[in-house]
Backbone as CSV, one residue per row, in Angstrom:
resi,resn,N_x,N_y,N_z,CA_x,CA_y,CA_z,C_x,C_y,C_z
1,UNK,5.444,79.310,48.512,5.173,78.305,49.545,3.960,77.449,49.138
2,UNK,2.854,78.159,48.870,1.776,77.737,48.526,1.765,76.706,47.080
3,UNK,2.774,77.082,46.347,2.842,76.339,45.153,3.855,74.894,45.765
4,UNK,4.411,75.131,46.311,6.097,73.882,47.013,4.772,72.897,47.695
5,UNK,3.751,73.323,48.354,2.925,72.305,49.158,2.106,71.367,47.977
6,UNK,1.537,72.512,47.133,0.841,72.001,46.039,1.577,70.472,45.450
7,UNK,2.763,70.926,45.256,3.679,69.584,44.182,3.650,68.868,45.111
8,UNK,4.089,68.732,46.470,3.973,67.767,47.407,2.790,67.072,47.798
9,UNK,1.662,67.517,47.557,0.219,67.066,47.683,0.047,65.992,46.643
10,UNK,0.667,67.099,45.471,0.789,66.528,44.390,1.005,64.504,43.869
11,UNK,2.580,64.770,44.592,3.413,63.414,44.719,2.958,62.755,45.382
12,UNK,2.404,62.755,46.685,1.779,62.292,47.973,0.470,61.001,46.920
13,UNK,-0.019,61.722,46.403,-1.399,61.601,46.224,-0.960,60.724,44.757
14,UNK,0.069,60.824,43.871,0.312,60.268,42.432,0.861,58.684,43.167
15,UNK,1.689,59.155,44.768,2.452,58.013,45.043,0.895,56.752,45.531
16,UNK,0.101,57.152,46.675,-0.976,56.444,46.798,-1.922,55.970,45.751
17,UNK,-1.901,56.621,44.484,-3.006,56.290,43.568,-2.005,55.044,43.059
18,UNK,-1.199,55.117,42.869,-0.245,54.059,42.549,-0.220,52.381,43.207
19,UNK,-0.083,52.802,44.767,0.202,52.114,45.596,-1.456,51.062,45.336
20,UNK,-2.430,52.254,45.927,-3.817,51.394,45.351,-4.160,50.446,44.379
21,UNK,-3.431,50.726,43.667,-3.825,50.678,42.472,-2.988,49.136,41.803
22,UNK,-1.596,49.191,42.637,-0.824,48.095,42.478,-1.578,46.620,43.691
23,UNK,-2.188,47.291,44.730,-2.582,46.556,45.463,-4.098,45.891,45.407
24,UNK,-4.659,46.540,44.599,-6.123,46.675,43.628,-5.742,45.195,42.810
25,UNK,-4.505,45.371,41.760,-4.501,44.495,40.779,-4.105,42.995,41.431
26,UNK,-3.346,43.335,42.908,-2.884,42.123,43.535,-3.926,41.223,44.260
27,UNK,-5.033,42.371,44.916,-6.487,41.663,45.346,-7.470,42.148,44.781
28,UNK,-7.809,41.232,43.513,-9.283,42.023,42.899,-10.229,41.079,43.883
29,UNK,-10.222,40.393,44.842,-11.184,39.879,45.664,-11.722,41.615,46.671
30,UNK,-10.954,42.082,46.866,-10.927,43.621,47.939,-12.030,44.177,46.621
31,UNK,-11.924,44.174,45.520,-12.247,45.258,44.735,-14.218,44.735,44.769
32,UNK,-14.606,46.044,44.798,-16.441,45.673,44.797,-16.840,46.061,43.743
């Protein structure tokens, strides 16, 4: 169980660093 949450934390967190990261390059005015 403890490992099934892990990968899901996992993805959660690979999917947002992403998302940031695409939205980072779209407003480098946001970026400080």
């Amino acid at each position: 169980m403890g490992s099934l949450e892990d990968f899901d934390i996992s993805a959660v967190l690979q999917k947002l660093i992403a998302f940031v990261d695409s939205f980072s390059s779209d407003s480098p005015e946001t970026v400080e």
